[in-house]
N, C-alpha and C positions, 0 to 999 in steps of 0.2 A: 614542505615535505622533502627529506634526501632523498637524492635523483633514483640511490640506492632500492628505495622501496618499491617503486617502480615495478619491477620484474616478480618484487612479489605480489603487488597488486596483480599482474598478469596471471601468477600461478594461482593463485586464489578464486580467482574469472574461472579459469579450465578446470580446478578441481569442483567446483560446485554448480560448472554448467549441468552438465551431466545428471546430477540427481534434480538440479531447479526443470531441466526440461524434461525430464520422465513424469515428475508431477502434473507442470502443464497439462504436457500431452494427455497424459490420465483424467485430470480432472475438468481444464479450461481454465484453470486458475494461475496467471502467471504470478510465480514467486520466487524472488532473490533470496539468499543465503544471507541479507542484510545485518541480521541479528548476527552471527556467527561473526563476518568482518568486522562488528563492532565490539564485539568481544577480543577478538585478537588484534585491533586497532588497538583496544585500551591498554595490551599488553607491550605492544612494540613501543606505541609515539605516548607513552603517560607523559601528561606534564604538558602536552602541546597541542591544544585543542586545535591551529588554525591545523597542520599539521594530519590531524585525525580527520577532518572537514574533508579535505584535498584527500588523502589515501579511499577514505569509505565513500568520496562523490567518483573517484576515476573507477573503483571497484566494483560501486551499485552499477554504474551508467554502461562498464562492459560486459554486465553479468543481464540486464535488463534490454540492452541493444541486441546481445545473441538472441532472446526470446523472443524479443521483435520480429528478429532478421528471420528465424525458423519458421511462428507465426504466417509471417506474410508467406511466407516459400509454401507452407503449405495451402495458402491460399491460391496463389498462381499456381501450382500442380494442377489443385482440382479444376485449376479455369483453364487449363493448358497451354498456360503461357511461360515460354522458356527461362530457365534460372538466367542465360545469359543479357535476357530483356531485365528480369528482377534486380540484379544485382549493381548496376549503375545506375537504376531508377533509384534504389532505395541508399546508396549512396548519397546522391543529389538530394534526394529529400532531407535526409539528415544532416547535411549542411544549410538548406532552406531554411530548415527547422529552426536550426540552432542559432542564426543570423536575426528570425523573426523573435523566437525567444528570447535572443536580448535588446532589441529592439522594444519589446513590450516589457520589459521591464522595468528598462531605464524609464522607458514614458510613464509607468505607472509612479515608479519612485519620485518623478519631479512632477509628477502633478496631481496625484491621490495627497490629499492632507492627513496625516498621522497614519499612514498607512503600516501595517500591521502592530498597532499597539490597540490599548481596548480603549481609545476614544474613535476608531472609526471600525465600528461591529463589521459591517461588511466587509473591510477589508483587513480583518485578522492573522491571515497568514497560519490558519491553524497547521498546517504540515510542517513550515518550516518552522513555528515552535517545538513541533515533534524532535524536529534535527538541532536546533538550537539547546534543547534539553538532554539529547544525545550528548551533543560535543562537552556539554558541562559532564555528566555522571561519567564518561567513558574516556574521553578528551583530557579535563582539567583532574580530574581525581585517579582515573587511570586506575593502579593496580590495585589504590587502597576500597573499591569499591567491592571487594572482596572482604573488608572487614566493616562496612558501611552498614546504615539503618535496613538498607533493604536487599544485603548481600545475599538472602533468604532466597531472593526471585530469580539468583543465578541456577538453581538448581530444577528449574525448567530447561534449561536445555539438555540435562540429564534426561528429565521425565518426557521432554520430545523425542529423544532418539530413542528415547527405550518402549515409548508403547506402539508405535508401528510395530516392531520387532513380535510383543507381545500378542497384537492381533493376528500377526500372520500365523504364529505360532499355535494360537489357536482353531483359529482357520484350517489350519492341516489336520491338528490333532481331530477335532471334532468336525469332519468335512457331511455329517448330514444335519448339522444345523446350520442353516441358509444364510441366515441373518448378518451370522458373523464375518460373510463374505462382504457385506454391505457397509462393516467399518472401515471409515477411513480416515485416520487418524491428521494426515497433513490437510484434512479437508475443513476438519472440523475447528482446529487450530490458525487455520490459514487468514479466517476474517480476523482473528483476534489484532492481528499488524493494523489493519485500518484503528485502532479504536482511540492511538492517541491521539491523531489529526478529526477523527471522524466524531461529534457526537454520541453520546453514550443513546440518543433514544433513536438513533437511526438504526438501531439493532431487534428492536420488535419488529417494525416494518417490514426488514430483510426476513427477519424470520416466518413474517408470517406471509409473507407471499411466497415464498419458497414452499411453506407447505400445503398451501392452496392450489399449487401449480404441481409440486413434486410428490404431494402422497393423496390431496384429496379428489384434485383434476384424474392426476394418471389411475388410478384404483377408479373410481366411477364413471369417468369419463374419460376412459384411453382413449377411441377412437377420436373423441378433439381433438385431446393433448396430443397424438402422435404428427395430429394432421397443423396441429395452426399452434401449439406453445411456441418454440424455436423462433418461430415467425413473430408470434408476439413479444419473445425478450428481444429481439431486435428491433422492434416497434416501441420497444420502451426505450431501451436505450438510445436510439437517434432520437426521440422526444426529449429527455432527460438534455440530449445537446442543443438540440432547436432551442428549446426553454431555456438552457443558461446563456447562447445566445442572444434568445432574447430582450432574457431577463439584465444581464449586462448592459447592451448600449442601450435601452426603453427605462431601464430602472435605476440601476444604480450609479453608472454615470449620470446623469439627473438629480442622485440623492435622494431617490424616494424609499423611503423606509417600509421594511415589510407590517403586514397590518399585525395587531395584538388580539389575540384570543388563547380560548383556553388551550393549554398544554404548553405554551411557548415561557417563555422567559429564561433566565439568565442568563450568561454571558454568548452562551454557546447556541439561543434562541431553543432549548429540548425542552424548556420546563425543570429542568436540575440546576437551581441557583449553587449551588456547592462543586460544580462539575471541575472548577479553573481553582479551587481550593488547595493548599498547599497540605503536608501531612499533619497539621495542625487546623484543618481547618479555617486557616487565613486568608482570603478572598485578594490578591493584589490589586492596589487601586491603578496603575499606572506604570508600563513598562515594556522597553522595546526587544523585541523577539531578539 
């Protein structure tokens, strides 16, 4: 990438901190403007996918470090521990990080066999096919994806900015219906980012514990919910890490393969053998992210 774009990688960081951290803060959902720099990636660097790789990994990584970095701050706020303890601690850590992260990857690459192709299922790599798929349609094709099979799906980002707009608008107009206060447009859009990396059946799940917790707990059973939810998503979530954990040095290092029952199969273990299907329905037998 020329050294040139550099600074627009920076302006693009500052122009879209701003509205990524007011949703955070609103929602709990941190979110990059990813989509957007890959959209205007494909316009600047077409033709040069290593190029689009390097501009949209330095642009996610400072746009996703400031939400970190706020995150944390407001965690030592509420513990009242000074910003000027915070701010060299989480320096330090992020170089920690980043030394271990490549440290674990190199070791994964020289001693995982076939690692993320689909002869080793556990280690697929499904996100960074997500970015490898990226840099082909937005990288290698660049501006002609515009006149492409599915130049149709660019006109979501029309329809993303424009129905916030529309909720709010009604929201004012009609402010004694309640409900409408209740939409929220980046919310409901916001899981959609997970769905290339992520399993298509991991989305019932989400859904239906979300509404166990969020409309049939809280309506029937507020007095819980008020007292032990909170508590409990934070009890799933370090489980969720204990267990991979776990499940990593106990299992898969080992090689031991998850058991087969009903609902699982295909590539993606959801039960949707057509999920890795190309737009023809063509299932690839072999090939590296």
């Amino acid at each position: 990438m020329p050294t040139s774009f550099v600074p627009v990688s920076f302006l693009l960081t500052i122009i879209f901190s701003l509205p990524s951290g007011i949703i955070t803060a609103i929602t709990n959902m941190p979110m990059t403007a990813i989509s957007a720099v890959d959209l205007i990636s494909s316009l600047i660097l077409s033709g040069n996918p290593i190029a689009y790789l390097t501009f949209r990994t330095l642009t996610y990584t400072c746009q996703n470090q400031i939400l970190v970095y706020l995150m944390n701050s407001k965690i030592a706020h509420y513990m009242k521990i000074p910003p000027r303890i915070v701010l060299p601690l989480f320096i330090l850590a992020s170089i920690l990080s980043s030394i271990i992260h490549y440290i674990t990857a190199i070791y994964l690459l020289n001693n995982v066999p076939h690692i993320c192709t689909l002869k080793s299922p556990a280690w697929r790599c499904l996100s960074l096919q997500a970015t490898h798929t990226s840099s082909i349609v937005f990288g290698i094709t660049g501006a002609f994806i515009w006149s492409a099979r599915y130049s149709s799906l660019l006109y979501g980002f029309l329809i993303g900015s424009i129905l916030p707009i529309i909720s709010w608008l009604l929201w004012k107009a009609f402010p004694n219906i309640k409900w409408l206060a209740l939409i929220n447009f980046p919310i409901l859009l916001m899981a959609t980012i997970n769905m290339p990396p992520a399993p298509a059946g991991e989305f019932p799940s989400w859904f239906l514990v979300g509404f166990i917790f969020n409309f049939i707990l809280y309506r029937y059973a507020h007095n819980w919910w008020e007292k032990y939810a909170y508590i409990f998503s934070i009890a799933m979530s370090c489980g969720v890490a204990i267990c991979g954990f776990i499940i990593f040095f106990a299992l898969q290092l080992n090689h031991t393969s998850f058991p087969q029952w009903w609902g699982l199969g295909g590539l993606n273990g959801d039960g949707c053998p057509l999920d890795s299907a190309n737009f023809s329905g063509v299932i690839p037998t072999d090939r590296y992210i």
